[in-house]
N, CA, C and O atoms as a GROMACS GRO file, in nm:
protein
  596
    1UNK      N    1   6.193   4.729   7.365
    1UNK     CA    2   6.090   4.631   7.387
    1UNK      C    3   5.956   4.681   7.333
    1UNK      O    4   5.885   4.619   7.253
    2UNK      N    5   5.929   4.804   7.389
    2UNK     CA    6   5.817   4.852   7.310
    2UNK      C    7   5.829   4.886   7.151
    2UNK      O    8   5.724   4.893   7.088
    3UNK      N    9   5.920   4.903   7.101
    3UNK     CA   10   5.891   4.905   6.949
    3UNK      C   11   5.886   4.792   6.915
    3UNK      O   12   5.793   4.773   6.835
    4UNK      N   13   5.966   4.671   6.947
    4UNK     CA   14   5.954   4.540   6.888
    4UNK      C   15   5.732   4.501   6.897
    4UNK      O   16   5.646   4.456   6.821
    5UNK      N   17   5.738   4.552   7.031
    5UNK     CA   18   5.547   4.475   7.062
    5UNK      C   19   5.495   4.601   6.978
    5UNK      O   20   5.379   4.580   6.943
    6UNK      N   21   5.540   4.721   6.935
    6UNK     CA   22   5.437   4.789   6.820
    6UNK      C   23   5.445   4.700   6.669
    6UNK      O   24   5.350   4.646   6.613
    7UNK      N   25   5.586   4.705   6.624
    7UNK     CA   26   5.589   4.620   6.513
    7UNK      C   27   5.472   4.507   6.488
    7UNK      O   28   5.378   4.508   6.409
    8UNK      N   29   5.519   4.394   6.598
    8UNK     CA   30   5.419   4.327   6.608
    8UNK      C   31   5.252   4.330   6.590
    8UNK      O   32   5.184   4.246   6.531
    9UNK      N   33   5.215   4.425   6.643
    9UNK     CA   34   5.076   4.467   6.665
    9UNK      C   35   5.059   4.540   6.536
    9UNK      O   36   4.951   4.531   6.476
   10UNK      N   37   5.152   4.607   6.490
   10UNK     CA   38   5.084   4.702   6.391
   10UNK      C   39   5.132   4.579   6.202
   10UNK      O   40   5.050   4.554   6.113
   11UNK      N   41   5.234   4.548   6.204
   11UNK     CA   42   5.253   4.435   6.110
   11UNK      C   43   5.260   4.290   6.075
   11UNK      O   44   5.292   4.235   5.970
   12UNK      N   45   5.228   4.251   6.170
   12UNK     CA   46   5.145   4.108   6.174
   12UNK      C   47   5.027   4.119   6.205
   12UNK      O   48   4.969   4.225   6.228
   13UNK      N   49   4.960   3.959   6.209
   13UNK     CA   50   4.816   3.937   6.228
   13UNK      C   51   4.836   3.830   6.288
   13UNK      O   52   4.949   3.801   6.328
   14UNK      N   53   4.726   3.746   6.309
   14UNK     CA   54   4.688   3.570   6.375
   14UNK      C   55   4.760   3.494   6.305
   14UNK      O   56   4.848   3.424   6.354
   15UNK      N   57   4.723   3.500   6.138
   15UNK     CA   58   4.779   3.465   6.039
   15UNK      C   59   4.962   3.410   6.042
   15UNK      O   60   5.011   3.299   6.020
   16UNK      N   61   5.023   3.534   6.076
   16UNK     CA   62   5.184   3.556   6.109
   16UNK      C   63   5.198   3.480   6.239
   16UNK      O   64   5.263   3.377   6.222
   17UNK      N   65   5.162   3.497   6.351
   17UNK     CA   66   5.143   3.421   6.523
   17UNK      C   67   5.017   3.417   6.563
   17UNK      O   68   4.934   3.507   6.572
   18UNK      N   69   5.008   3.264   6.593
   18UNK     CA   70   4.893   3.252   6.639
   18UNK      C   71   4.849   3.336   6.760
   18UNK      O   72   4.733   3.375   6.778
   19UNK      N   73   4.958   3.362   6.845
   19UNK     CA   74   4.935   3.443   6.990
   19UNK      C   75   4.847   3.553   6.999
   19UNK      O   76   4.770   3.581   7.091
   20UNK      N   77   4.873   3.630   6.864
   20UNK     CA   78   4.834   3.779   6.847
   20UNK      C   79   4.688   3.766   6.829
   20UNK      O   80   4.617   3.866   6.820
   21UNK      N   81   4.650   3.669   6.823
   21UNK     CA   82   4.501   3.617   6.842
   21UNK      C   83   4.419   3.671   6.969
   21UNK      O   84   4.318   3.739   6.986
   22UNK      N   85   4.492   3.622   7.031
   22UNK     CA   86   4.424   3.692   7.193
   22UNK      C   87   4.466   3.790   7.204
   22UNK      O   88   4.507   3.808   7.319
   23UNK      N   89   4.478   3.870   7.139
   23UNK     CA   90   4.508   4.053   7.164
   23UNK      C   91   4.376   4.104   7.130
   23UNK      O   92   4.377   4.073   7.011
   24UNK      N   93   4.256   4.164   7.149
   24UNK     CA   94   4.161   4.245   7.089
   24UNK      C   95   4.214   4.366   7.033
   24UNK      O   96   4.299   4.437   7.087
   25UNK      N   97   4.164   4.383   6.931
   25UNK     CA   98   4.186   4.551   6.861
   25UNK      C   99   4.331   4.586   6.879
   25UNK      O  100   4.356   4.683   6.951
   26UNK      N  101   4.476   4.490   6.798
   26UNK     CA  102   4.573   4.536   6.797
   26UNK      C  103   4.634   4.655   6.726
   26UNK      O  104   4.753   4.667   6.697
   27UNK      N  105   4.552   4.727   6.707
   27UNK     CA  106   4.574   4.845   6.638
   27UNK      C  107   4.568   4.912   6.719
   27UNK      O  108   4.598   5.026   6.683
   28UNK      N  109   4.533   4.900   6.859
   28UNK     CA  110   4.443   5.022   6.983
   28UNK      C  111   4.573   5.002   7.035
   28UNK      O  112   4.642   5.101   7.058
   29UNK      N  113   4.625   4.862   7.063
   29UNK     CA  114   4.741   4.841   7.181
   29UNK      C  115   4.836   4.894   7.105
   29UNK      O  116   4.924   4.937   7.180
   30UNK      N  117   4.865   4.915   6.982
   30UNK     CA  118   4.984   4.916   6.866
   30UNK      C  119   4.977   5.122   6.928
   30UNK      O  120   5.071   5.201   6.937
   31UNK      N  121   4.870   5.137   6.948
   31UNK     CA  122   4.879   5.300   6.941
   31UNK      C  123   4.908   5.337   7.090
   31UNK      O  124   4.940   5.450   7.128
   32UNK      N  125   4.892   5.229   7.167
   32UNK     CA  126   4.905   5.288   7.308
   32UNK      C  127   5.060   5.260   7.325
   32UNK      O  128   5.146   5.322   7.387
   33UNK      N  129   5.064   5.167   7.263
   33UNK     CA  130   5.230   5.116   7.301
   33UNK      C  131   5.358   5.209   7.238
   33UNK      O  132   5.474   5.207   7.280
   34UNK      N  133   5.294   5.309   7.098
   34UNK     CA  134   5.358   5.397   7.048
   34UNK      C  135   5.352   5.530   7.155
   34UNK      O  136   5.449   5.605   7.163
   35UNK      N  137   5.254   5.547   7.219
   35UNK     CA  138   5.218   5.686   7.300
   35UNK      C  139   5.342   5.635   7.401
   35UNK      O  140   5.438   5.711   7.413
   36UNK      N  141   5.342   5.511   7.473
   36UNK     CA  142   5.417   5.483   7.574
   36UNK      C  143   5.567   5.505   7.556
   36UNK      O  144   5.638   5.557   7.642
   37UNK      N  145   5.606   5.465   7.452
   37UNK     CA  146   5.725   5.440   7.368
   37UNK      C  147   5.763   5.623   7.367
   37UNK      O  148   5.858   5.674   7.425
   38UNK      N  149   5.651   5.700   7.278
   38UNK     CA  150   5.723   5.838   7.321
   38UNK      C  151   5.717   5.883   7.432
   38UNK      O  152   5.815   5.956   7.447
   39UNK      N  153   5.627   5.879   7.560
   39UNK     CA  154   5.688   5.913   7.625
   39UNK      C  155   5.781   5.864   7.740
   39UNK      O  156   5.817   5.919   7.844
   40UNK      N  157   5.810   5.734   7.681
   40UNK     CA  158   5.949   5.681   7.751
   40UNK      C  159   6.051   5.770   7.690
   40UNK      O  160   6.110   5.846   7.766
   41UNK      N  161   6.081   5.773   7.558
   41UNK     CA  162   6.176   5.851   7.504
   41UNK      C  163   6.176   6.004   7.580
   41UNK      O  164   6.274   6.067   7.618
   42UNK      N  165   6.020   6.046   7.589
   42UNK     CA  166   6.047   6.242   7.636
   42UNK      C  167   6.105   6.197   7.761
   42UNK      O  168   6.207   6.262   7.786
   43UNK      N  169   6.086   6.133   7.825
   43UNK     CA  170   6.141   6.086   8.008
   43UNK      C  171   6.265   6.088   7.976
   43UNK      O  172   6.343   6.177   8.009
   44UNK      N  173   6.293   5.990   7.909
   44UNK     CA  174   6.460   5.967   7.862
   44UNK      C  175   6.519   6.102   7.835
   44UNK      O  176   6.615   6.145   7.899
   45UNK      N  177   6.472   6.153   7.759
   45UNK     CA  178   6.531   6.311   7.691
   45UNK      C  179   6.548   6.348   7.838
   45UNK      O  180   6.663   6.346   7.884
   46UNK      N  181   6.417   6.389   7.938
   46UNK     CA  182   6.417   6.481   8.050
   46UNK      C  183   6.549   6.450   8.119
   46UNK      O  184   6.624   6.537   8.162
   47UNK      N  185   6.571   6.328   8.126
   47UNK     CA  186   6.632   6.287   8.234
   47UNK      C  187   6.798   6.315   8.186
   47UNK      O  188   6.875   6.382   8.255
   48UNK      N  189   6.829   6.262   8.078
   48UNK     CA  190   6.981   6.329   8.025
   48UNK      C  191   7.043   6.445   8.001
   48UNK      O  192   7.164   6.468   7.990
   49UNK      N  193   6.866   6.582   7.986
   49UNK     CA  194   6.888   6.664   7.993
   49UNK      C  195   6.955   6.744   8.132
   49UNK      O  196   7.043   6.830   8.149
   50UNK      N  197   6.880   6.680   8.205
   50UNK     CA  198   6.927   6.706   8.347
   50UNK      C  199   7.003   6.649   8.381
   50UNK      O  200   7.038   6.712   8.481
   51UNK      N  201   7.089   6.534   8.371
   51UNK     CA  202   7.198   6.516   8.404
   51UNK      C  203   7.306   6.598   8.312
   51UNK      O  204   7.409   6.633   8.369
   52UNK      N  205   7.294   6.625   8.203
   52UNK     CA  206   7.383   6.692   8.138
   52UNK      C  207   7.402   6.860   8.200
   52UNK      O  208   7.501   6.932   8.189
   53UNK      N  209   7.297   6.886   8.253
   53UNK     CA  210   7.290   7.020   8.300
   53UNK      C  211   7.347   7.019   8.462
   53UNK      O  212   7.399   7.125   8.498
   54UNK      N  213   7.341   6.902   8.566
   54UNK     CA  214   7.419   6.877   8.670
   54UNK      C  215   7.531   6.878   8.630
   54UNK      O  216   7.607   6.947   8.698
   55UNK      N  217   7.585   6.814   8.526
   55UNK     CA  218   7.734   6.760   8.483
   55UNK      C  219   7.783   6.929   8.488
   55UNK      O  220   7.846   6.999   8.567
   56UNK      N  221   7.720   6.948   8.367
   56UNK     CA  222   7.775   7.077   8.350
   56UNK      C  223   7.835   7.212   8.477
   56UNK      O  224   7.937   7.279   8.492
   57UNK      N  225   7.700   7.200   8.546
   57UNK     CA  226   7.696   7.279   8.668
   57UNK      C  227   7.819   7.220   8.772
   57UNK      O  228   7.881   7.297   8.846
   58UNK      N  229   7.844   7.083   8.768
   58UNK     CA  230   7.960   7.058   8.880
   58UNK      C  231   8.082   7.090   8.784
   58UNK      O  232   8.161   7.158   8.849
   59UNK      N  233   8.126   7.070   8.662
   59UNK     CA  234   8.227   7.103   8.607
   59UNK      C  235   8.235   7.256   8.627
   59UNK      O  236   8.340   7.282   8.684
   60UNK      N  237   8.157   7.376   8.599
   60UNK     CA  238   8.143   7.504   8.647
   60UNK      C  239   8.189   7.529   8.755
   60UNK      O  240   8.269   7.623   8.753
   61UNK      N  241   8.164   7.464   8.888
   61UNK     CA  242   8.154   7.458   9.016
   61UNK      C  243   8.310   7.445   9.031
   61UNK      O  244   8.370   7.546   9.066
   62UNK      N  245   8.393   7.310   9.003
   62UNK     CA  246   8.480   7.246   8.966
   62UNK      C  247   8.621   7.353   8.957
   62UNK      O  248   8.722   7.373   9.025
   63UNK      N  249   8.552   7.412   8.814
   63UNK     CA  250   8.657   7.547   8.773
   63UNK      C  251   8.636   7.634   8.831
   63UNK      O  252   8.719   7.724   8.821
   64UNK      N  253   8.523   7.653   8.917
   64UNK     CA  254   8.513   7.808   8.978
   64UNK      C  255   8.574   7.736   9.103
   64UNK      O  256   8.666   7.812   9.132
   65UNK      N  257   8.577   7.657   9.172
   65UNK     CA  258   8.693   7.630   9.265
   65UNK      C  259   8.831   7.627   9.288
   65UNK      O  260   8.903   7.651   9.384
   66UNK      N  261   8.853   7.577   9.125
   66UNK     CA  262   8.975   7.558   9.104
   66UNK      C  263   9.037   7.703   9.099
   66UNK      O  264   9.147   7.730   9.147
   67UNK      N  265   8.952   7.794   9.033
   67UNK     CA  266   8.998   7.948   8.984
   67UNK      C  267   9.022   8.045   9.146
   67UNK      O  268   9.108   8.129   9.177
   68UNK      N  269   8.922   7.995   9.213
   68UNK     CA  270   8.896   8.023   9.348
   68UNK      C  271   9.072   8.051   9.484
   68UNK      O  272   9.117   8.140   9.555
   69UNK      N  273   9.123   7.840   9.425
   69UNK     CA  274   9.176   7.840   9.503
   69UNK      C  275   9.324   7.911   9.463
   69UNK      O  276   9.404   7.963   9.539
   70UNK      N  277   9.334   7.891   9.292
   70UNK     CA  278   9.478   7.945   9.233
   70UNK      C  279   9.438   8.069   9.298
   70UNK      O  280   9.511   8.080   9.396
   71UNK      N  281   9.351   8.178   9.291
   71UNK     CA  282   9.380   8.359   9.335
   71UNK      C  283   9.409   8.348   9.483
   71UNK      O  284   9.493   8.428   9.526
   72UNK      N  285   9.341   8.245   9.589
   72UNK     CA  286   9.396   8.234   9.732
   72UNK      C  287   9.537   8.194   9.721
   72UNK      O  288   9.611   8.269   9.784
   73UNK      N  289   9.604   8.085   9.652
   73UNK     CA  290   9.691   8.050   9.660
   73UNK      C  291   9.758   8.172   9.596
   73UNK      O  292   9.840   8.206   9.682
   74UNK      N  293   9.768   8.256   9.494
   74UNK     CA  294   9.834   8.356   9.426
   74UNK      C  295   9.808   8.498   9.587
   74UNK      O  296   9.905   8.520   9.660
   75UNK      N  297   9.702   8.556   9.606
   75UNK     CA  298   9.697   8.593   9.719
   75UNK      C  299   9.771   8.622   9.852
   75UNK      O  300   9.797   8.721   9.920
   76UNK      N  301   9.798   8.454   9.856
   76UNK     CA  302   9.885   8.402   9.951
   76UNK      C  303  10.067   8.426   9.930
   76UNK      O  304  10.161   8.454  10.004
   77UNK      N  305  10.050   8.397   9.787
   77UNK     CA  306  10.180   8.417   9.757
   77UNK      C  307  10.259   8.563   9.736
   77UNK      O  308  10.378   8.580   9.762
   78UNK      N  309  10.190   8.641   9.698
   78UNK     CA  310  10.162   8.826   9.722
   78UNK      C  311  10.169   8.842   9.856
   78UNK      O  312  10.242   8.937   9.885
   79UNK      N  313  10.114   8.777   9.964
   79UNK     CA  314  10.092   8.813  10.127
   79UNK      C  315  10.256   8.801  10.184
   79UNK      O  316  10.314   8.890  10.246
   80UNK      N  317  10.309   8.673  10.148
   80UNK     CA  318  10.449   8.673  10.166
   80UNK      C  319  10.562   8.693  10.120
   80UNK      O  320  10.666   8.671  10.182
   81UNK      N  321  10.552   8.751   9.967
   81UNK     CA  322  10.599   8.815   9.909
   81UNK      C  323  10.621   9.003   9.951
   81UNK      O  324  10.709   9.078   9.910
   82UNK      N  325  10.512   9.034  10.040
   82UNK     CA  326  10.482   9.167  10.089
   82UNK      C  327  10.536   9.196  10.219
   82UNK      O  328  10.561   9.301  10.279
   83UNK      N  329  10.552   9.028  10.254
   83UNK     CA  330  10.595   9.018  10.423
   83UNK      C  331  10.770   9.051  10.404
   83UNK      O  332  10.847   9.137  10.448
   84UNK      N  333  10.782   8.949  10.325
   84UNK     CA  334  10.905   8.888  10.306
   84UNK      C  335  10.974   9.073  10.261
   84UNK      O  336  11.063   9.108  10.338
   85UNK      N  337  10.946   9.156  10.174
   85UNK     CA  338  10.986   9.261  10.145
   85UNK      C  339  10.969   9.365  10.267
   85UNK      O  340  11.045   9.462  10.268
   86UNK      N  341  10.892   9.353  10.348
   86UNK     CA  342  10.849   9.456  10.465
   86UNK      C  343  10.991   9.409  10.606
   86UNK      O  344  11.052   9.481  10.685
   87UNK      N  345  10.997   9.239  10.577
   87UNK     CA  346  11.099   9.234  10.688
   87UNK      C  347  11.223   9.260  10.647
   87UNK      O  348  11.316   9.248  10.727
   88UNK      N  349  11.249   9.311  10.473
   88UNK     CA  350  11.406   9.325  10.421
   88UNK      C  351  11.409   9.440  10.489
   88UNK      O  352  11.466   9.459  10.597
   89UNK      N  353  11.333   9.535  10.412
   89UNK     CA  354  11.316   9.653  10.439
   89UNK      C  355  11.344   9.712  10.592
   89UNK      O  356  11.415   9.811  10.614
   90UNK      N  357  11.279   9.641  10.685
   90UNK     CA  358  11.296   9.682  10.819
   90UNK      C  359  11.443   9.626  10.879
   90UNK      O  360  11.504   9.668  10.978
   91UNK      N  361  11.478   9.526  10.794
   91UNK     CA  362  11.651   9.478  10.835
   91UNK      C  363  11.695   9.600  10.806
   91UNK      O  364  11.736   9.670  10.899
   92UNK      N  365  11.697   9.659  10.649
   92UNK     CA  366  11.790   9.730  10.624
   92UNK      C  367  11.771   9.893  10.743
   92UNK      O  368  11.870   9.955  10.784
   93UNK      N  369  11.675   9.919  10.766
   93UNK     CA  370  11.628  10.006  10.852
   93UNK      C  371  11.730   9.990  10.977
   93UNK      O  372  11.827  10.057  11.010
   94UNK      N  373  11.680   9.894  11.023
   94UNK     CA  374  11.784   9.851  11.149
   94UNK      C  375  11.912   9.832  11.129
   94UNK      O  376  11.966   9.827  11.239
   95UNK      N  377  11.990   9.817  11.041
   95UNK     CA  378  12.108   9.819  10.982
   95UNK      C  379  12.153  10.020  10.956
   95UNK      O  380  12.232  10.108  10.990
   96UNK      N  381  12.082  10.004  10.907
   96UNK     CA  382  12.089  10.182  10.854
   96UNK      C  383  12.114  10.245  11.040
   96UNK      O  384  12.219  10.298  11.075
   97UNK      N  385  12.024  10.229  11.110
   97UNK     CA  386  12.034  10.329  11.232
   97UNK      C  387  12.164  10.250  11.297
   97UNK      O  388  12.254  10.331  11.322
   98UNK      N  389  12.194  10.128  11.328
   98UNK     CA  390  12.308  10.068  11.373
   98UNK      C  391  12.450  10.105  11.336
   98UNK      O  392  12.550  10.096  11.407
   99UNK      N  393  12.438  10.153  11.197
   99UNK     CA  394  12.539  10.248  11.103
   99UNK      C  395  12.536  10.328  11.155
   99UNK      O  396  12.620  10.328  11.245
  100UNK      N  397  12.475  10.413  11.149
  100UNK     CA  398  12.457  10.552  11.212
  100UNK      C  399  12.519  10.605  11.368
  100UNK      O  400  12.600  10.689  11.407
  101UNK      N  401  12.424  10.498  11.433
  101UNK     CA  402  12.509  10.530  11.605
  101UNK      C  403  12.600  10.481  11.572
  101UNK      O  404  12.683  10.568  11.599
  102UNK      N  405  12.667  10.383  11.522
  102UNK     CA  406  12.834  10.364  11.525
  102UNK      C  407  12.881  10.456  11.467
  102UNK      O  408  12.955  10.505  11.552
  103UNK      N  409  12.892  10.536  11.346
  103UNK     CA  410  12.925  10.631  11.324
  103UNK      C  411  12.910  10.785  11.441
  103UNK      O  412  13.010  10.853  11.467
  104UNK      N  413  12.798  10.812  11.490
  104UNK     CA  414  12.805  10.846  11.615
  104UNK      C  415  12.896  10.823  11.712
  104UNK      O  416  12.962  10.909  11.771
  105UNK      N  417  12.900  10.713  11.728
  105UNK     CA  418  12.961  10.693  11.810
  105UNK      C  419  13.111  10.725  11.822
  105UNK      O  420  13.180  10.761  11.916
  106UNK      N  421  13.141  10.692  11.662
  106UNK     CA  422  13.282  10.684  11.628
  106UNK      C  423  13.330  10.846  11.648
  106UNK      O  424  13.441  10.893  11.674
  107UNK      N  425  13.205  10.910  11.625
  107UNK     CA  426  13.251  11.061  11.641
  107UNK      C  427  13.274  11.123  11.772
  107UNK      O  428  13.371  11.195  11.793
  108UNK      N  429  13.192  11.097  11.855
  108UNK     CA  430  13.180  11.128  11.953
  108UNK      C  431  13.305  11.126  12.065
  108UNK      O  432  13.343  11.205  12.152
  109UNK      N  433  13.351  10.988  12.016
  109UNK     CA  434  13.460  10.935  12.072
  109UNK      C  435  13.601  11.001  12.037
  109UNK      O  436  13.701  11.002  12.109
  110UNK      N  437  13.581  11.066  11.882
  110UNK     CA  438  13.716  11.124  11.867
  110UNK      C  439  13.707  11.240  11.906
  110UNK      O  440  13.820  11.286  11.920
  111UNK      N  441  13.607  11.332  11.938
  111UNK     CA  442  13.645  11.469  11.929
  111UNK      C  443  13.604  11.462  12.115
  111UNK      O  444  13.622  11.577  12.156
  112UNK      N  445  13.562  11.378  12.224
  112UNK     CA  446  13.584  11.304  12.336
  112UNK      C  447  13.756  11.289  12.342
  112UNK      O  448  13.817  11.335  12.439
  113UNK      N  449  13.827  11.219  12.229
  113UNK     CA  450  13.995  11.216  12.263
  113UNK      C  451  14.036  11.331  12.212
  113UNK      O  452  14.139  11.372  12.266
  114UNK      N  453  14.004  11.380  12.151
  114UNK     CA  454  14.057  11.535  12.108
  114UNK      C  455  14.032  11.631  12.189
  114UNK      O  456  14.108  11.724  12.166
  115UNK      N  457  13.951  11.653  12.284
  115UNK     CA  458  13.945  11.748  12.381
  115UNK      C  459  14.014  11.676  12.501
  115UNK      O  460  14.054  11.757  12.584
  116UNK      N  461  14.035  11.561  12.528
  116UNK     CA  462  14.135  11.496  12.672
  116UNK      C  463  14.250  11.536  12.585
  116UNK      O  464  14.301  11.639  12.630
  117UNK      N  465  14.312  11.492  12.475
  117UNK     CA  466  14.416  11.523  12.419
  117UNK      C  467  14.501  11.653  12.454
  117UNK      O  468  14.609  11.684  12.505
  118UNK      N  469  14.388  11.710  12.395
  118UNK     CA  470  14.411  11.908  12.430
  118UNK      C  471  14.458  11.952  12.591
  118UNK      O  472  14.556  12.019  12.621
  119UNK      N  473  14.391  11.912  12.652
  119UNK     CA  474  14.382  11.944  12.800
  119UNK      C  475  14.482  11.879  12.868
  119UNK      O  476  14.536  11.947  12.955
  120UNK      N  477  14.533  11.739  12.849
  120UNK     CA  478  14.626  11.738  12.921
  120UNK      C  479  14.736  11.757  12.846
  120UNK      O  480  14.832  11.731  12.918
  121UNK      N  481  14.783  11.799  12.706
  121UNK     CA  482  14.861  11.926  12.700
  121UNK      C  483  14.884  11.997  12.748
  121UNK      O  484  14.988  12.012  12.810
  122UNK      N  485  14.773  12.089  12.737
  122UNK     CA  486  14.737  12.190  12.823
  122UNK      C  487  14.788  12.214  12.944
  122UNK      O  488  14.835  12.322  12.981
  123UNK      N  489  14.776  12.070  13.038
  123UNK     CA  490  14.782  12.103  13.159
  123UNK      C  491  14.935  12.074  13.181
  123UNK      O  492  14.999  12.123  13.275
  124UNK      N  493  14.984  11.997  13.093
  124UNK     CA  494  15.163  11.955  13.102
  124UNK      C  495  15.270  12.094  13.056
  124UNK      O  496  15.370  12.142  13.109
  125UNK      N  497  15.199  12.124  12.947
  125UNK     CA  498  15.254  12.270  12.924
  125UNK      C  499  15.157  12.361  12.890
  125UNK      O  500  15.092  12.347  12.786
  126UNK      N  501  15.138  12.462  12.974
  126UNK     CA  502  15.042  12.581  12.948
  126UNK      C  503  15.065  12.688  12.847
  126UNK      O  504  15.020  12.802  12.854
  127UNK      N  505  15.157  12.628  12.728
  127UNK     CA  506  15.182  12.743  12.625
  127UNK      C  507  15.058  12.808  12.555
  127UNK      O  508  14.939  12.795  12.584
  128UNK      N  509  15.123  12.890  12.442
  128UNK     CA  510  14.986  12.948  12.361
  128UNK      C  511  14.960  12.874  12.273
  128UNK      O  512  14.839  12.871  12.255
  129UNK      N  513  15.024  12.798  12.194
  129UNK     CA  514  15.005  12.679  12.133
  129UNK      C  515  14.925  12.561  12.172
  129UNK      O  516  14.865  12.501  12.083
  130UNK      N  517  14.916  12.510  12.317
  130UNK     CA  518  14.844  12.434  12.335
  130UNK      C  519  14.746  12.504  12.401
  130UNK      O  520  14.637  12.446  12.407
  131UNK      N  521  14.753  12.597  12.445
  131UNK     CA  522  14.598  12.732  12.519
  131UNK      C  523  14.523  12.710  12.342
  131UNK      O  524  14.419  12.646  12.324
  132UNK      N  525  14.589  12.766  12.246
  132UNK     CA  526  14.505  12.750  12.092
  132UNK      C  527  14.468  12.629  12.083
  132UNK      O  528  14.345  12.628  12.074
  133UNK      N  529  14.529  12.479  12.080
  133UNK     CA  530  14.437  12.368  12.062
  133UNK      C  531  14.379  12.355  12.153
  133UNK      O  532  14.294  12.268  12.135
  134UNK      N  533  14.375  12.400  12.261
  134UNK     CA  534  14.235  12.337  12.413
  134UNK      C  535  14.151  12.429  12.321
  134UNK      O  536  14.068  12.364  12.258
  135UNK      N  537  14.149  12.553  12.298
  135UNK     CA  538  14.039  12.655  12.264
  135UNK      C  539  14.003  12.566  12.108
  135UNK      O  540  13.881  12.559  12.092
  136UNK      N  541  14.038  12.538  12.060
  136UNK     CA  542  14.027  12.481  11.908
  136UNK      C  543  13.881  12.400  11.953
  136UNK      O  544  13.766  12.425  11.916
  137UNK      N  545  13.947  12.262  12.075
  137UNK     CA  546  13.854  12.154  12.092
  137UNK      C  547  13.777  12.190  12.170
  137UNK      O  548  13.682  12.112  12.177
  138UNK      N  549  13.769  12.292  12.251
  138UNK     CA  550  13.614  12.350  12.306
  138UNK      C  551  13.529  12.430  12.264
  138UNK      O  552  13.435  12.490  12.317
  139UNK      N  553  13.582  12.424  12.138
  139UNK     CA  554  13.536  12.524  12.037
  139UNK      C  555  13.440  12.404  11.950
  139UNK      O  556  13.317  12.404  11.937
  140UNK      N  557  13.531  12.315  11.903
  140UNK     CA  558  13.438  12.208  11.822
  140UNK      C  559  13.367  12.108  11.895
  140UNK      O  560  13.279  12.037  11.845
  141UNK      N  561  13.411  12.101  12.029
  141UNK     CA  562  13.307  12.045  12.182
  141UNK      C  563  13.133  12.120  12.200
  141UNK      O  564  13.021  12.075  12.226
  142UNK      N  565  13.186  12.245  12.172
  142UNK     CA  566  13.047  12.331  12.158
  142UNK      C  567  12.954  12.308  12.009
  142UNK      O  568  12.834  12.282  12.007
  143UNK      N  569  13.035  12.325  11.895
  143UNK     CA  570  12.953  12.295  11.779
  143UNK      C  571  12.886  12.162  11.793
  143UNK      O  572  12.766  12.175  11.820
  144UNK      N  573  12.926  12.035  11.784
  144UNK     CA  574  12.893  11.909  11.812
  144UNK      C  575  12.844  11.862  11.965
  144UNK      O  576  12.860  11.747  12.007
  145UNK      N  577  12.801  11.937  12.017
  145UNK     CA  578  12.777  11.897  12.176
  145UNK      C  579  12.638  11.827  12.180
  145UNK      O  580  12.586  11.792  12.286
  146UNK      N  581  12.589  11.812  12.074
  146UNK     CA  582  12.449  11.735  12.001
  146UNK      C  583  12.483  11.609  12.037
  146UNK      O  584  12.390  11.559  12.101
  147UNK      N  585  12.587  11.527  12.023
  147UNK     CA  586  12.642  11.448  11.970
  147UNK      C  587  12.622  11.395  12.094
  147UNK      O  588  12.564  11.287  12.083
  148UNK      N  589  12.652  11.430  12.235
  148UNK     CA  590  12.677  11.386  12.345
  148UNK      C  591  12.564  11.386  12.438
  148UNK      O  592  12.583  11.369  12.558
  149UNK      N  593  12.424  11.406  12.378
  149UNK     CA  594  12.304  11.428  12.399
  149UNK      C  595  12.262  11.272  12.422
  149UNK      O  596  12.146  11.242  12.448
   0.00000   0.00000   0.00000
């Protein structure tokens, strides 16, 4: 709008529209209306500049959120990935000692029938043969007596 009313003012006369008649000194308004005109335009500039620089700043914002939430979410996925390996680990642990006392156990129990074995031999016939296996299994009753701890 304002360049069309500079045109006017600065390249016509009365002559061209009668209207421009009642303008005094259209050369004065032609120069004010150009001053106005730029700084509508610097306003204009200011103002896109700064929206372009908001834009920018929320798109920044945007990706630094987004980047934010993938390392929580990656984070997260490491946290139960760490869990998830800590509770194998402690299965197999508990598996491992459950092995173990059964194997214990399993021992305990035979060289437990190997010394009743012996003895009531022993006590059915008191030979030297079975006097040697009672002595055998109180012999390996003493090495392993851990066992019965």
């Amino acid at each position: 709008m304002l360049l069309i009313a500079i045109a006017f003012l600065r390249f016509y006369d009365q002559t061209d529209f009668e209207f421009l008649g009642l303008v005094a000194n259209p050369r004065q308004w032609s120069n004010g209306f150009t001053v106005a005109a730029l700084l509508a335009t610097l306003a204009n500039f200011g103002v896109e500049w700064n929206r372009r620089n908001r834009e920018t700043n929320r798109l920044a914002q945007e990706a630094q959120r987004r980047a934010e939430e993938e390392q929580r979410r990656t984070e997260e996925e490491q946290r139960r990935v760490r869990e998830e390996q800590r509770r194998v680990a402690q299965e197999r642990a508990d598996e491992s000692r459950r092995t173990e006392e059964r194997e214990r156990q399993i021992a305990r129990t035979r060289i437990e029938t190997r010394c009743r074995i012996a003895e009531i031999q022993f006590q059915l016939d008191p030979s030297d043969r079975n006097r040697r296996l009672l002595r055998e299994a109180l012999a390996l009753l003493a090495e392993y007596g851990d066992l019965f701890s």
